[in-house]
Structure formats: structure tokens, C-alpha cells
N, C-alpha and C positions, 0 to 999 in steps of 0.2 A: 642135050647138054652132055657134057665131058664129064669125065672125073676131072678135079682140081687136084693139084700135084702140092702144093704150099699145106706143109703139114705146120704151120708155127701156129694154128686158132684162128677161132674169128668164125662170123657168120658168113664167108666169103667161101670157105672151106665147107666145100657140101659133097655128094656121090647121090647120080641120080640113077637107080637101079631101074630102070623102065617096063620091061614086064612083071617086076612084083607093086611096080607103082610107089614106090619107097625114098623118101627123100632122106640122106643119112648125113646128119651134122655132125662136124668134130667142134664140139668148143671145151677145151684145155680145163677151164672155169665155167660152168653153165651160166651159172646166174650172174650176172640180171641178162645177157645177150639172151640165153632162152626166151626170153617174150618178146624177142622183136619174130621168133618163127611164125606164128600166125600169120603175120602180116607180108611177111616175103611167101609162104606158100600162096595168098589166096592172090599176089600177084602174079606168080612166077609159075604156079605150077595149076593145070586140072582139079577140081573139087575133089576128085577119088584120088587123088596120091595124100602116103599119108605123110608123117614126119618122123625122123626117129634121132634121136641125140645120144652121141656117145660121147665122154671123156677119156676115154680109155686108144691112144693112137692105133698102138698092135688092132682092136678090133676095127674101127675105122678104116686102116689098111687091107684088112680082109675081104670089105665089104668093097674096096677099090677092086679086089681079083674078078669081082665077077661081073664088072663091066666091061 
């Protein structure tokens, strides 16, 4: 998977770092979109990737550079 480039939120908007195994969400508003995560990792992603949610864009984007 890619980086997604749509910084406006949403569980659409993810960064999948591969060799740390790190799934990293932007959502703008956590709650309530944080609890559909469960259920998009265990379709979308290996048991050992983990998940990690940020609200903050600036950090989000940083975690874009090292894809």
C-alpha cells in the first residue's frame, strides 16, 4: 500500500510503514471513526501490524517521509 495524499480525515487517510509493521491514521476527530480501526486492520492488514492514530496533520506528515 501507498501513502494516501487526502489530508481532509477519515479512515481512508492511513500511512502504511512496512518494515516497522505500523498502520498510522489521521482522523482530524478520533471518536467515534477510532473503533471502526479494529475491524479495517484485521481485514486489510497481517495480525502483527499494529495501529496507531494521530490527530495532529504536521505529525501524520512526518510519518508520510519515511515511506
Amino acid at each position: 500500500m501507498n501513502k494516501k495524499n487526502n489530508y481532509a480525515g477519515g479512515l481512508s487517510n492511513y500511512i502504511v510503514l512496512k518494515e516497522e509493521k505500523e498502520v498510522i491514521f489521521y482522523l482530524h476527530n478520533p471518536y467515534p471513526d477510532c473503533l471502526e480501526i479494529p475491524a479495517i486492520m484485521k481485514q486489510r492488514f497481517p495480525d502483527d501490524y499494529k495501529s496507531i492514530v494521530t490527530s495532529d496533520l504536521d505529525e501524520f506528515k512526518k510519518y508520510g517521509e519515511k515511506v
